[in-house]
Residue frames relative to the residue before (quaternion, step in Angstrom):
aa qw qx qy qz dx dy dz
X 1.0000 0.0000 0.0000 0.0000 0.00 0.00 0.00
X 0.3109 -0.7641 0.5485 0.1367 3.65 -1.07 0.58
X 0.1464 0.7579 -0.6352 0.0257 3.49 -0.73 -0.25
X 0.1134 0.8096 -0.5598 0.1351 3.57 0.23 1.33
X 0.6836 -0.5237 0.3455 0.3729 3.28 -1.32 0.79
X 0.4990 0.5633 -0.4565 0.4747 4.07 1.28 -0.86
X 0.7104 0.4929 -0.3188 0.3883 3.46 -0.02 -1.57
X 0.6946 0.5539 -0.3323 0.3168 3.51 0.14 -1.10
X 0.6915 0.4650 -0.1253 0.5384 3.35 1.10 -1.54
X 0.6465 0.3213 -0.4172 0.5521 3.53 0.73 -0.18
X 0.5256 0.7065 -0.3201 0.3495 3.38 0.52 0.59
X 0.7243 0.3909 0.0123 0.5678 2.46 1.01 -1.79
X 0.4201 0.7007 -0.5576 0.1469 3.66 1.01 -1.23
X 0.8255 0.1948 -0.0967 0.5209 3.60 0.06 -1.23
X 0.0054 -0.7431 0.6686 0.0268 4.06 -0.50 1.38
X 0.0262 -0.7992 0.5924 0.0983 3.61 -0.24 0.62
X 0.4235 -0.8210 0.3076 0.2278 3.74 -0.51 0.70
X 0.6588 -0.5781 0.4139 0.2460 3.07 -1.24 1.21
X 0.6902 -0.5467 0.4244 0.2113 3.23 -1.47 1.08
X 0.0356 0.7836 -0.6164 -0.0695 4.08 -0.05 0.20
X 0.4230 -0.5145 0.6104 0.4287 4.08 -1.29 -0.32
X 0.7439 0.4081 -0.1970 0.4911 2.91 -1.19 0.98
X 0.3371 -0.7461 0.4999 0.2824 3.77 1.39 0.11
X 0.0848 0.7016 -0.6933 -0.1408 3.41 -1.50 -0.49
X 0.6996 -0.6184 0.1612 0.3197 3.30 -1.20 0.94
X 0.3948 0.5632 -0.4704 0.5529 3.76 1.53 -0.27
X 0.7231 0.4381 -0.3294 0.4203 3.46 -0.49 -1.37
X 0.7892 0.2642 -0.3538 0.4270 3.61 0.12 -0.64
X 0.4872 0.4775 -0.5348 0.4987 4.33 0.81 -0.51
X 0.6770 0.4587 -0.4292 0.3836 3.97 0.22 -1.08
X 0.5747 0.6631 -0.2846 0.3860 3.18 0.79 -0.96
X 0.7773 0.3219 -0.1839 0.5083 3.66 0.65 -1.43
X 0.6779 0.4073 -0.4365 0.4290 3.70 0.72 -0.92
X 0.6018 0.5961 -0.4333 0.3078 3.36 0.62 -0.92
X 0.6051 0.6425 -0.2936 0.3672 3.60 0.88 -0.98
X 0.8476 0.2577 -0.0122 0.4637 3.55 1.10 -1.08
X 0.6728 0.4107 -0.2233 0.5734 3.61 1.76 -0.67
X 0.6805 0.5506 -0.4427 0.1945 3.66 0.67 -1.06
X 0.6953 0.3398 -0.5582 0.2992 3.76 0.37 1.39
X 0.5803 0.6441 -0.2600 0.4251 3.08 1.50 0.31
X 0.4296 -0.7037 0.5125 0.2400 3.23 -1.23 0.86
X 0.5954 0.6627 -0.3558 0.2822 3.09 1.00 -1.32
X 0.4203 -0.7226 0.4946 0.2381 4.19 -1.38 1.26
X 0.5376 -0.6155 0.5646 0.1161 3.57 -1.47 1.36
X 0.2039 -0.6758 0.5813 0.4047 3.86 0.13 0.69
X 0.6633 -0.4339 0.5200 0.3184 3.82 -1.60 -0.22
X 0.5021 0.6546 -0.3538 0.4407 3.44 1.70 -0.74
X 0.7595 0.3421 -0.0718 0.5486 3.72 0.21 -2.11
X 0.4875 0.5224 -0.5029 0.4862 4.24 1.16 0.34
X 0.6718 0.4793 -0.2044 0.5264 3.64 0.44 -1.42
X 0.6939 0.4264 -0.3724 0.4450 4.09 0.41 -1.20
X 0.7780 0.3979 -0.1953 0.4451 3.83 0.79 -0.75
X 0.6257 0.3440 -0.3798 0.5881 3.87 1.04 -0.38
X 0.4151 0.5851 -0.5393 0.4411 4.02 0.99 0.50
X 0.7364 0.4619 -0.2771 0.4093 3.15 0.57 -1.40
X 0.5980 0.5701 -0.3755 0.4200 4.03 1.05 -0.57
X 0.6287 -0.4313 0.4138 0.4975 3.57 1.37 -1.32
X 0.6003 0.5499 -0.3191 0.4852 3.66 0.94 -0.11
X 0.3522 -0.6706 0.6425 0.1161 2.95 -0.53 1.76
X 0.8473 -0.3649 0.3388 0.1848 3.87 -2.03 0.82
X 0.7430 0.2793 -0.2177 0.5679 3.24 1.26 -0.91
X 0.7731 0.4679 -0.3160 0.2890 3.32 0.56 -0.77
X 0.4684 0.5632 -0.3437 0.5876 3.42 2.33 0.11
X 0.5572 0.6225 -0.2056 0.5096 3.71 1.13 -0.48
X 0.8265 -0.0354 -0.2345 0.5106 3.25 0.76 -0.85
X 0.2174 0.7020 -0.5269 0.4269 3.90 0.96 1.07
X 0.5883 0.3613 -0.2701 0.6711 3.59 0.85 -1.55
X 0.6198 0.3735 -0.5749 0.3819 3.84 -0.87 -0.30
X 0.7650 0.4917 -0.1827 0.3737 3.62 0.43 -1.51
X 0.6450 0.5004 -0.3257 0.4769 3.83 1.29 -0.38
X 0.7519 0.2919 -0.2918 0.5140 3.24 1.29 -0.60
X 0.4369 0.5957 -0.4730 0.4802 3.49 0.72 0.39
X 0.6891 0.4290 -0.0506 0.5819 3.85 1.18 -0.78
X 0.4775 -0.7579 0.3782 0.2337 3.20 1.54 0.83
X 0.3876 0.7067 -0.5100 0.3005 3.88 1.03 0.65
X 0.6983 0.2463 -0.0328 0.6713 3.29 0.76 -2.05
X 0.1253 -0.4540 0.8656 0.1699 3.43 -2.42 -0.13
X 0.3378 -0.6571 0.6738 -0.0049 2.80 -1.79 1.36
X 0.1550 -0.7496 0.6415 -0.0509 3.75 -0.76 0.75
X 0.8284 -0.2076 -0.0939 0.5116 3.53 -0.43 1.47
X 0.3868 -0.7086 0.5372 0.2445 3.37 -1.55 -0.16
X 0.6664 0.4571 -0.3507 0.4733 3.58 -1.63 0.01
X 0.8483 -0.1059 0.2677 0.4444 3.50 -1.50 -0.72
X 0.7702 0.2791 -0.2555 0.5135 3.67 0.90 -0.56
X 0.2943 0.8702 -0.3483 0.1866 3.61 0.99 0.53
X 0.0731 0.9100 -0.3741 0.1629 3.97 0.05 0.68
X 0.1964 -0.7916 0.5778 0.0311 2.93 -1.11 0.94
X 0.1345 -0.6872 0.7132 0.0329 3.54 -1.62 0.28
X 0.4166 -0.4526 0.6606 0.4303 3.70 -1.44 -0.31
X 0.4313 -0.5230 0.7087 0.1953 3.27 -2.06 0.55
X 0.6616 -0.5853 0.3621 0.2976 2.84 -1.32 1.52
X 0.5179 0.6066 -0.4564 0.3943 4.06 1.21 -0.88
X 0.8096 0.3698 -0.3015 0.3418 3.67 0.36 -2.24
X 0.6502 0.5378 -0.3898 0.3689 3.86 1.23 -0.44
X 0.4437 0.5857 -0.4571 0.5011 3.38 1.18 0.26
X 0.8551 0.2704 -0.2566 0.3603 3.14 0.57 -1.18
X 0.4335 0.5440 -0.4697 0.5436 3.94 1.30 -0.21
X 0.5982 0.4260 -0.5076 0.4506 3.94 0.06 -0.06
X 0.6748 0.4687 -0.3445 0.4541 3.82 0.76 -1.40
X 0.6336 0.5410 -0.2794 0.4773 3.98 0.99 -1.09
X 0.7377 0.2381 -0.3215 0.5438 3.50 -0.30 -1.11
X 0.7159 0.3382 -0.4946 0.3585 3.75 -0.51 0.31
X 0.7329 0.4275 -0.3666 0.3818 3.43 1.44 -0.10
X 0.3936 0.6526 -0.3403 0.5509 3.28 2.39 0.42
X 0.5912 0.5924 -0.2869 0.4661 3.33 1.03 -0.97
X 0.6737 0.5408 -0.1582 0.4781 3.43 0.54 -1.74
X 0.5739 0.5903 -0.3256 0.4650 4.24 0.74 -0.95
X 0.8176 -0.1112 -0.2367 0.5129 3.29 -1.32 2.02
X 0.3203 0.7168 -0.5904 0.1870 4.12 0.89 -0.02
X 0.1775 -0.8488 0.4375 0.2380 3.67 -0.03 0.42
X 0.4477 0.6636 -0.4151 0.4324 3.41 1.92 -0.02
X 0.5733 0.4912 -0.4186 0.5047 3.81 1.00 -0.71
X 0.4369 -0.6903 0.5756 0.0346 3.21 -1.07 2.07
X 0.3315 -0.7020 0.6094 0.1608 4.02 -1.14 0.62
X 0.1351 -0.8383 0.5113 0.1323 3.51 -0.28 0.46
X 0.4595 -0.7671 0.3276 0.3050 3.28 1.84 1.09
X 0.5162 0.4570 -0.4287 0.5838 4.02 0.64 1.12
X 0.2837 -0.6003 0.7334 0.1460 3.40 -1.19 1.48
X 0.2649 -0.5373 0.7419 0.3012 2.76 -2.37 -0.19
X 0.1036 -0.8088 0.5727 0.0844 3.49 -1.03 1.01
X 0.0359 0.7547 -0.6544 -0.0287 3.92 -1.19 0.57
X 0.0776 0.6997 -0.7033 -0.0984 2.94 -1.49 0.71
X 0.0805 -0.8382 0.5392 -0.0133 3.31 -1.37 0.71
X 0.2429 -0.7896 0.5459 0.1400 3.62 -0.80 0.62
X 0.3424 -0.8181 0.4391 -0.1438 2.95 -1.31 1.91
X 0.0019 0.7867 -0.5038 -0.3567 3.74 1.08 -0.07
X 0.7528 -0.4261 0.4066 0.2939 2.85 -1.97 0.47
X 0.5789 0.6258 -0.2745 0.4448 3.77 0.95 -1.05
X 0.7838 0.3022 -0.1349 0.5255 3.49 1.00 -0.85
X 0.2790 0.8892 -0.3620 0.0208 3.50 1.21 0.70
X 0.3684 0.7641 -0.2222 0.4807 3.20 1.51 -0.11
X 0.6571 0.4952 -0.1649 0.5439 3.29 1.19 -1.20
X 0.8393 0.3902 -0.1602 0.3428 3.48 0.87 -1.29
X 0.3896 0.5994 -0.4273 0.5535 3.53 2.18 -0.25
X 0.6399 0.6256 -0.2420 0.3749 3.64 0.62 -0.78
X 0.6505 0.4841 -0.1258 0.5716 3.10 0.76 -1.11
X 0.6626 0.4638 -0.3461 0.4754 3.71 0.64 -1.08
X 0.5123 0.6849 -0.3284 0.4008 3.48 0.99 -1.50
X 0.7796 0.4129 -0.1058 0.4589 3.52 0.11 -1.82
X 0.6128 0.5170 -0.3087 0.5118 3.79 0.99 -0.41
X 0.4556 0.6299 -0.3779 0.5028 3.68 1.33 -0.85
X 0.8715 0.3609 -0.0283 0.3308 2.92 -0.13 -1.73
X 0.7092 0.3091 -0.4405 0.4555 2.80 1.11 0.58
X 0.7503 -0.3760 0.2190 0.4977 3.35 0.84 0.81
X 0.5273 0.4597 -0.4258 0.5739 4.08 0.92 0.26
X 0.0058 -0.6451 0.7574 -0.1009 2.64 -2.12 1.19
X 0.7805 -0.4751 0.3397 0.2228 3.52 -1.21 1.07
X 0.4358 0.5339 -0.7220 -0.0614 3.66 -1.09 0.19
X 0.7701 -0.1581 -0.3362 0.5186 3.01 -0.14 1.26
X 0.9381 -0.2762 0.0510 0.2026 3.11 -2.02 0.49
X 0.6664 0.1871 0.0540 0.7197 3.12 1.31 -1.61
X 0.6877 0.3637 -0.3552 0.5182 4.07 0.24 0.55
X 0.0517 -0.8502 0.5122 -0.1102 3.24 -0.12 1.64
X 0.1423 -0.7720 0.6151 0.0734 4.25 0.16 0.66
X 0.0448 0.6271 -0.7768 0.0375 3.25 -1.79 0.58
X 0.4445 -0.7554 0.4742 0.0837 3.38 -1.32 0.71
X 0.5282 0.4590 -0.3994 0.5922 3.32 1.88 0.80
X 0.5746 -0.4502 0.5187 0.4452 2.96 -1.50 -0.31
X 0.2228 0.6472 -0.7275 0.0472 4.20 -0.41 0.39
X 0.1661 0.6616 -0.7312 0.0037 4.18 -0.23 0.15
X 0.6301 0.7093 -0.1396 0.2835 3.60 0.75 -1.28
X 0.5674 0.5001 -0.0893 0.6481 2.85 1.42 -1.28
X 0.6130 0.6428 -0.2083 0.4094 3.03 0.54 -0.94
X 0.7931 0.2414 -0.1202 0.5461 3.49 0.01 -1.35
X 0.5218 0.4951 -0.5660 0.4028 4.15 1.26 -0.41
X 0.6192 0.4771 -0.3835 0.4917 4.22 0.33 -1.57
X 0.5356 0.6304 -0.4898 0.2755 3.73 0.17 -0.94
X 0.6097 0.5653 -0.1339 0.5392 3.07 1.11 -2.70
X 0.8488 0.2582 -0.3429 0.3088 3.87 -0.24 -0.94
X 0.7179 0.2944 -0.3692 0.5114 3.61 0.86 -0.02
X 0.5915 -0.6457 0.4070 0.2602 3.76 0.47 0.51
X 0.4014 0.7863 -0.3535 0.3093 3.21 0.65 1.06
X 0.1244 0.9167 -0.3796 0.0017 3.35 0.36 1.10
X 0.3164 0.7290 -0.3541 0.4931 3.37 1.54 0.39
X 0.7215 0.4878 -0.2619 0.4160 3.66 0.42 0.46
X 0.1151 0.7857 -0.5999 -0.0972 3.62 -1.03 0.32
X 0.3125 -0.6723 0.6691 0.0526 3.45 -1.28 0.97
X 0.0674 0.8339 -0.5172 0.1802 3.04 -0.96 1.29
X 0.4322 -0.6961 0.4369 0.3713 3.80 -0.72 0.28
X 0.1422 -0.8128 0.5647 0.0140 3.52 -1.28 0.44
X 0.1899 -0.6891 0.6614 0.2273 4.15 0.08 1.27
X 0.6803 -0.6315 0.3664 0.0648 2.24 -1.98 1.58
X 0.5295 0.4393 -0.2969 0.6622 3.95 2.09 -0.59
X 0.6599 0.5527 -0.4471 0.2431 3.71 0.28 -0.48
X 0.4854 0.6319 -0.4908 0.3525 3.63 1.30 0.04
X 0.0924 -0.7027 0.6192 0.3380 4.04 -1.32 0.02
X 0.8202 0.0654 -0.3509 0.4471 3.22 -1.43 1.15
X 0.8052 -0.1883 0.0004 0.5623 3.73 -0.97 -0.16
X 0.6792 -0.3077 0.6026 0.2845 3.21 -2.59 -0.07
X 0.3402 -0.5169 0.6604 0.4254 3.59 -1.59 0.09
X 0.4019 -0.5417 0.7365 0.0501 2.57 -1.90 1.74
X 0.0816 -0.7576 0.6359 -0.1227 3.51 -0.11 2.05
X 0.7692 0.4053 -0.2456 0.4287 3.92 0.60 -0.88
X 0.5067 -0.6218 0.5369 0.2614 3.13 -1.44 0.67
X 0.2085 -0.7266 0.6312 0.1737 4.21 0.03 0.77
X 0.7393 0.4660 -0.2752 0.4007 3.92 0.22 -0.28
X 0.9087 0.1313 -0.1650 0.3603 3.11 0.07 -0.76
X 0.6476 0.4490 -0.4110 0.4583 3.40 1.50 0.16
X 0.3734 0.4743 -0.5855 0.5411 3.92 0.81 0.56
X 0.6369 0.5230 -0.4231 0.3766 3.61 0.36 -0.07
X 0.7852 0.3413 -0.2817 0.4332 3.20 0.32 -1.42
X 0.6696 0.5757 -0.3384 0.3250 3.47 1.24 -0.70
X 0.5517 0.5462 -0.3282 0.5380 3.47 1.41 -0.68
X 0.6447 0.5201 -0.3613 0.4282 3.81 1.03 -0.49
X 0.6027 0.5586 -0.2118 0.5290 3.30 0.94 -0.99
X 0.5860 0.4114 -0.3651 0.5950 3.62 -0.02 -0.90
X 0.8430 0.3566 -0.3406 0.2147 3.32 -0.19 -0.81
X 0.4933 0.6839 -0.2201 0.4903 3.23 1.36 -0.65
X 0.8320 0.2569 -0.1293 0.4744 3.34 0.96 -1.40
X 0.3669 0.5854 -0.4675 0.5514 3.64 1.42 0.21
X 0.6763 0.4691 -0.3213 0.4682 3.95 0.78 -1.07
X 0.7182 0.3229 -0.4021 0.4671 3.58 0.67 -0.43
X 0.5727 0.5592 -0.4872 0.3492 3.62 0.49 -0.13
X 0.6374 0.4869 -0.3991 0.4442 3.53 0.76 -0.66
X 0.5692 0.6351 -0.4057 0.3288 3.61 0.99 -0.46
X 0.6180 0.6690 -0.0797 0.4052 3.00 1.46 -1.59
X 0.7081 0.4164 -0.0419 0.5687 3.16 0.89 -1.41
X 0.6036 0.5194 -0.2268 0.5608 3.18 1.23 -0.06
X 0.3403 -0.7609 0.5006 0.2336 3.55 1.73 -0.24
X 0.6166 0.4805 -0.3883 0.4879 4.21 1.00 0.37
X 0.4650 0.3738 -0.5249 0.6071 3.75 0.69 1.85
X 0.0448 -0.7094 0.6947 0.1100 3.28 -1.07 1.18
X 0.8501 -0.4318 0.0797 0.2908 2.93 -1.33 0.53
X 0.6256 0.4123 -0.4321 0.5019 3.93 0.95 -0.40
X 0.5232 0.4558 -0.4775 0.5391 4.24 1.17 -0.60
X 0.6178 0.5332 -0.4816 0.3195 4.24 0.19 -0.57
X 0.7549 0.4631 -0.0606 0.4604 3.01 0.92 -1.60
X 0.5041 0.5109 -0.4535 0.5284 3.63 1.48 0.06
X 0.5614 0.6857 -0.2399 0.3964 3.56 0.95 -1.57
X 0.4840 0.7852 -0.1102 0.3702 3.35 0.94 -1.05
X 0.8345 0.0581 0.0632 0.5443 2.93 -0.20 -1.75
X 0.5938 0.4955 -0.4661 0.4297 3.99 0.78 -0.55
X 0.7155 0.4449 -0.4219 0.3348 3.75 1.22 -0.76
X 0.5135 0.5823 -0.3814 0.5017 3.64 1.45 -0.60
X 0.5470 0.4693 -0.4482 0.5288 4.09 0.39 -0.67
X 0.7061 0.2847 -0.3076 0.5708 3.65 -0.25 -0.96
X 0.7600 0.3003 -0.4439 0.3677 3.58 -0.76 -0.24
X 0.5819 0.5441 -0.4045 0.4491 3.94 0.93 -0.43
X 0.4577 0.6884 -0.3707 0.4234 3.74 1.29 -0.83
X 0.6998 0.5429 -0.2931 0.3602 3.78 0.44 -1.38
X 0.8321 0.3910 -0.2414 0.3106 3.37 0.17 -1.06
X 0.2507 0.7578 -0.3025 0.5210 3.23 2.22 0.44
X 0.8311 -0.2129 0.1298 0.4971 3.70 1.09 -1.39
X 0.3792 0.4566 -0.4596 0.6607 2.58 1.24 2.25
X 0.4081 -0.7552 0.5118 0.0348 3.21 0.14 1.80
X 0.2386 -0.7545 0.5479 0.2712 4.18 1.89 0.07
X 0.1856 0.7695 -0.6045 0.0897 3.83 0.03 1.36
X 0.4305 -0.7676 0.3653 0.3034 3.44 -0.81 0.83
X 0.7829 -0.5477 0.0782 0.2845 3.26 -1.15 1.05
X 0.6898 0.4796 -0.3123 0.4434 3.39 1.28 -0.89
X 0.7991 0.4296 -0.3410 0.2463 3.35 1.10 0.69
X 0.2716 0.7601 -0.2663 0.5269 2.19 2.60 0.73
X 0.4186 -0.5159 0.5825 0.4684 4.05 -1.14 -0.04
X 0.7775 -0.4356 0.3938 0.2252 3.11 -1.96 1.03
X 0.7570 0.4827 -0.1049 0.4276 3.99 1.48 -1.09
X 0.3909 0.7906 -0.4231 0.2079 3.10 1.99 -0.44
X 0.0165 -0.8982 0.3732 0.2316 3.48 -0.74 0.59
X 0.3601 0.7884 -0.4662 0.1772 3.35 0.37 1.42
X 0.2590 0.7530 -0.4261 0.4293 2.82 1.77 1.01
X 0.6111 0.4800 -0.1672 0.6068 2.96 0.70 -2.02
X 0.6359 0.4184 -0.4434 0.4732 4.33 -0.22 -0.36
X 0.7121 0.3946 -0.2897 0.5032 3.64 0.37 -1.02
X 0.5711 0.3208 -0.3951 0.6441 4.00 0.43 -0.35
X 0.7613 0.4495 -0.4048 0.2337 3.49 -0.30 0.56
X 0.7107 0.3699 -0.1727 0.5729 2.51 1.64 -1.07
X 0.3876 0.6111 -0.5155 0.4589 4.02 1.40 -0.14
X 0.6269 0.7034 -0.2468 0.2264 3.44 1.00 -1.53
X 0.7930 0.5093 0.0373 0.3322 3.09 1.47 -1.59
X 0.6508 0.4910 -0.1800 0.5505 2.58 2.01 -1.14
X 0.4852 0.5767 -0.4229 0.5033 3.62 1.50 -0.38
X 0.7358 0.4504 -0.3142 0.3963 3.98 0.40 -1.63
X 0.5991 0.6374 -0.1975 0.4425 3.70 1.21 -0.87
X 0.4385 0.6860 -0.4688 0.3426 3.61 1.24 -1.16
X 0.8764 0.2613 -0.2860 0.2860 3.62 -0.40 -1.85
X 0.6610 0.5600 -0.3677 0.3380 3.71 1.20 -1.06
X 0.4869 0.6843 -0.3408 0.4226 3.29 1.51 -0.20
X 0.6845 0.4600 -0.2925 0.4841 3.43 0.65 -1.04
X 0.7479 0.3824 -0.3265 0.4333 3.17 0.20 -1.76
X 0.4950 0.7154 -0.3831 0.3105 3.96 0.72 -0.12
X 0.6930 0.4975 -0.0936 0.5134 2.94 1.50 -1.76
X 0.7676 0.4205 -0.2479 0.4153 3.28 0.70 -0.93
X 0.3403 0.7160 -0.4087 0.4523 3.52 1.56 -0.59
X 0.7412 0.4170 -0.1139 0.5136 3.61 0.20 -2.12
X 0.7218 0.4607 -0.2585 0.4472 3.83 0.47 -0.66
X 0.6336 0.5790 -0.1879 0.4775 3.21 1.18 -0.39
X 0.4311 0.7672 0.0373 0.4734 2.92 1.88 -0.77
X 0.8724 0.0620 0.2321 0.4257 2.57 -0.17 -2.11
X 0.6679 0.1196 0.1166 0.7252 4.00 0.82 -1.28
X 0.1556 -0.7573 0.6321 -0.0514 4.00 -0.05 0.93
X 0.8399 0.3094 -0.2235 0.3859 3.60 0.92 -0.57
X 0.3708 0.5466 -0.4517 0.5997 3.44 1.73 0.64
X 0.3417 0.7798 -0.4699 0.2332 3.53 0.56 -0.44
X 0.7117 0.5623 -0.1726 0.3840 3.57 1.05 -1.70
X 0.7698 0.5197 -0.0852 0.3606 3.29 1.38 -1.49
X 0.3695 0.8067 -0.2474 0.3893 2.85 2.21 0.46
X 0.2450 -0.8833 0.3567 -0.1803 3.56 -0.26 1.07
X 0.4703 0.7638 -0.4008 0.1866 3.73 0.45 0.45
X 0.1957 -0.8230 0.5309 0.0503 2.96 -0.56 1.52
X 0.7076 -0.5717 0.3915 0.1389 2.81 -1.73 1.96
X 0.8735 0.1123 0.0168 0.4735 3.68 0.97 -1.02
X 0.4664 -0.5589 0.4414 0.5247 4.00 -0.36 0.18
């Protein structure tokens, strides 16, 4: 096994932060730029960042030092200082927000068919390299694996691919990733989901966001509340697939309610789409007229 200093860092180059309860101020900036920049190269002065994560809740400093901390974590690059200060994604984290938001997008869709075959890996990490293997575990999360036991990690998609790419960037060759039919198991499935406390958070959520639609639909959000709505409902809904292994319904109970959460939140992000834009461009128009172009808002998850 290897675990060289190259591999690691090409790994790591781009750490984008982990969902937490309760948001935090990375998770939500990633959250907004990602929504509107992640196909663009083009740089965000520091001015029309700060004027627009105000409007979410992020007081000056705590947007100030977020950007220091994203590009330190190989998310953002920063391009001059003072008054002419700016940011963009790195060409690495837009690679990987293209591979994410379609696997946010894609999360409780009940149209995405199960072809009733897990993917299973297990791999051995020494202890010496432990860094490496939190890392690894991390990236396996997130893609939709969860533990039944320590080093044997199951998901209910196909991710082999994935698999063997993180494998390659943190030097891990201890491991194999394999398929598994869905009858070929003897005595129970891996018990990958949490049955308790997500019917909670989802039954919270839905509600919450069922409460802002009526606002909406109700035509009583003007355009910086639309565009707040927006992104606090996308942060919270990006949070789930963190610790929601995304199992497919027929193997879910009949009451699960991340159906009802996703029809809310599909709901929102559609009603939210235009006040969003005209929000963005408003402030950009404003502030950084020539970012204007690199603007981006998609009508649907």
């Amino acid at each position: 096994m290897r675990y060289d200093g190259d591999a690691r860092a090409g790994a790591a180059a781009v750490d984008f932060p982990r969902p937490q309860r309760g948001g935090t101020s990375q998770h939500l900036l990633v959250t907004m730029l990602a929504e509107f920049w992640r196909y663009t190269d083009l740089w965000l002065p520091t001015r029309a960042i700060v004027r627009l994560a105000e409007d979410i809740g992020l007081t000056r400093s705590a947007v100030t030092t977020a950007l220091s901390r994203l590009s330190t974590r190989g998310v953002l690059e920063n391009d001059g200082g003072g008054r002419a200060s700016r940011y963009r994604f790195t060409a690495a984290a837009r690679a990987r927000l293209v591979i994410g938001t379609a696997q946010v997008a894609q999360f409780g869709d009940p149209s995405v068919a199960w072809d009733r075959r897990w993917t299973a890996v297990a791999f051995s990490i020494p202890e010496k390299s432990r860094d490496v293997r939190e890392a690894f575990r991390a990236r396996l999360k997130w893609l939709g694996f969860a533990p039944v036991y320590d080093a044997l990690w199951f998901s209910p998609r196909e991710r082999r691919e994935q698999v063997q790419e993180i494998a390659e960037g943190y030097g891990v060759e201890d491991f194999m990733a394999f398929r598994v039919e869905d009858d070929a198991f003897e005595g129970r499935r891996p018990a990958i989901v949490d049955m308790t406390e997500l019917p909670r958070r989802y039954e919270e959520f839905a509600d919450a966001t069922e409460e802002r639609l009526r606002h909406l639909r109700a035509g009583r959000l003007a355009l910086r509340e639309g565009f707040r709505a927006r992104i606090e409902v996308l942060d919270d809904w990006r949070a789930f697939p963190w610790n929601d292994p995304g199992m497919p319904y027929e193997l879910l109970p009949e009451d699960w309610p991340l159906l009802r959460a996703r029809e809310a939140y599909v709901a929102v992000f559609e009603a939210t789409a235009p006040l969003a834009e005209r929000h963005v461009l408003e402030v950009l128009g404003e502030l950084a007229p020539e970012a204007r172009a690199g603007v981006v808002v998609p009508s649907k998850p």
